[in-house]
C-alpha positions, 0 to 999 in steps of 0.5 A: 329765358334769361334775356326774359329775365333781364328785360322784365328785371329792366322794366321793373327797374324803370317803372320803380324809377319813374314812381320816385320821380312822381314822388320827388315831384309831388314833394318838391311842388308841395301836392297838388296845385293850388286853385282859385273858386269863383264862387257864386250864383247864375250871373257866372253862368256865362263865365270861361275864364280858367286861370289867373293872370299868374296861371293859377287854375280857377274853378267856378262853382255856381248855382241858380238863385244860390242864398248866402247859405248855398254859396257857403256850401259850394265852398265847403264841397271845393274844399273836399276835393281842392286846395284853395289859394283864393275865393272870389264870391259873387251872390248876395242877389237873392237877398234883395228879393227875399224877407230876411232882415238886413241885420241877419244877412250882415250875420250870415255873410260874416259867418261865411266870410269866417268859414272860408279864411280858415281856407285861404286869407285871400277872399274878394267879395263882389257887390250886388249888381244891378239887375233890370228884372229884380228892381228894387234899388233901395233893397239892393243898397241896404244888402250891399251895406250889410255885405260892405260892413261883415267884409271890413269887421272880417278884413275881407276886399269888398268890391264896388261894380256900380261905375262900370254896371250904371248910369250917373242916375243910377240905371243899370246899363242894358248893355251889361245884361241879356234880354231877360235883364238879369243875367250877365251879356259878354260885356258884362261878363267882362266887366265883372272880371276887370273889377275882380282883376281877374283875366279878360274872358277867352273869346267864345266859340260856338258851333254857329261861330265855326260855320260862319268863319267856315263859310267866310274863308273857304275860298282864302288861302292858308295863309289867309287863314293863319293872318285872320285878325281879331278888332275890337270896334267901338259901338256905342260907347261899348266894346265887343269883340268883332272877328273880321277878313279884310284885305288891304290893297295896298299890303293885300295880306296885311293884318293888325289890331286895331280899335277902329275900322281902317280907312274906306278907300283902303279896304277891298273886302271886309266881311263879319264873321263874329259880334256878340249878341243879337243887339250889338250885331244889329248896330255893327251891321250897318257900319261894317256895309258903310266900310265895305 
């Protein structure tokens, strides 16, 4: 009975301990982390990054067709729950289609843009993109000017997406946007975040993906396995991210990175397992044969 005792009275004694060091802990780090919002409409739909380049966690909030008004809502909902460390907003493209004046929505992004410095200093608005669907460039231009002119009065970063998104004459680039012409391809997804310095997106991992590698390698060994690489190839002027098995024959389980397939006479297999979307696959296809 009395060893009982001292082991219960032990426990006690550990789990008091162990509530201090969470205590101090939380102390020490000043409460919970920090996060970044990545705040805005369906074009982050696609979005996966998860943490800043510093290792700050970033939370994406977004809705379909989301107004100013939304997004300024989407704010106020992350602050119940999160401390924000940095807000980066992508919207605006409602606006072009709608018939609120240009003067009210330089009025409303001011007010957002207001409401949300009271939680962090740090705030980056993204420009409206250009959108294949929703064509009405001169629309388009007046919101971005109304957006560019509340971010200088408010001392917020405005940032210009037009040289990675169009063309000299000011098409927007197909290869930035899916089918339907109004939502971001994984190029463009990666282009949006290099112009809001955020990291590059993680590569995408599908069922499909799984079953394709799973076919493609069954037959390798482990070790082939572990040295699978990852190329970036150049298509068209476009980069995306191709997940290739090759073997050399001179060094056969050499692997490296590289931004151009090897020399021909070099390479014994060379098989796809991963390119993007439909279309870039389309044009990678016949290169990869020529190689292989």
């Amino acid at each position: 009975m009395g060893e009982q005792s001292q082991e219960i009275r032990r426990l006690r004694e550990d789990i008091a301990t162990s509530k201090r060091q969470d205590f101090d802990a939380d102390s020490n780090d000043g409460g919970p982390q920090a996060v970044t919002l990545l705040v805005g409409n369906s074009l982050l739909r696609d979005v996966r990054v998860d943490k800043t380049s510093s290792g700050n966690p970033i939370k994406i909030r977004r809705k379909s067709g989301a107004t100013l008004a939304d997004i300024e809502q989407m704010i106020d909902d992350a602050a119940k729950t999160e401390t924000i460390d940095e807000i980066f907003i992508v919207g605006g493209t409602h606006e072009t289609t709608s018939d609120v004046s240009a003067a009210n929505i330089k009025e409303n992004i001011a007010q957002l843009l207001r409401k949300a410095k009271t939680l962090t200093p740090t705030i980056t608005v993204s420009r409206v993109l250009p959108s294949k669907r929703r064509a009405n460039p001169d629309r388009r231009a007046d919101v971005n000017m109304k957006m560019k002119e509340a971010c200088n009065e408010v001392d917020v970063k405005f940032v210009d997406n037009d040289a990675n998104f169009t063309f000299r004459n000011g098409a927007a680039d197909d290869a930035a946007f899916q089918r339907d012409g109004l939502h971001l391809s994984e190029s463009g997804v990666g282009r949006l975040l290099l112009n809001l310095s955020l990291p590059e997106q993680p590569p995408k991992h599908n069922k499909r993906q799984h079953q394709q590698q799973h076919r493609h390698v069954s037959n390798a060994t482990n070790h082939d396995r572990l040295r699978m690489p990852e190329w970036h190839l150049t298509v068209s002027g476009q980069w995306s991210n191709v997940v290739l098995i090759c073997r050399w024959a001179s060094v056969p389980n050499a692997v490296r990175r590289t931004t151009s397939l090897p020399p021909a006479d070099t390479l014994t297999k060379c098989c796809v397992v991963s390119a993007g979307d439909e279309d870039i696959n389309k044009s990678i296809t016949p290169v990869i044969r020529k190689w292989a």
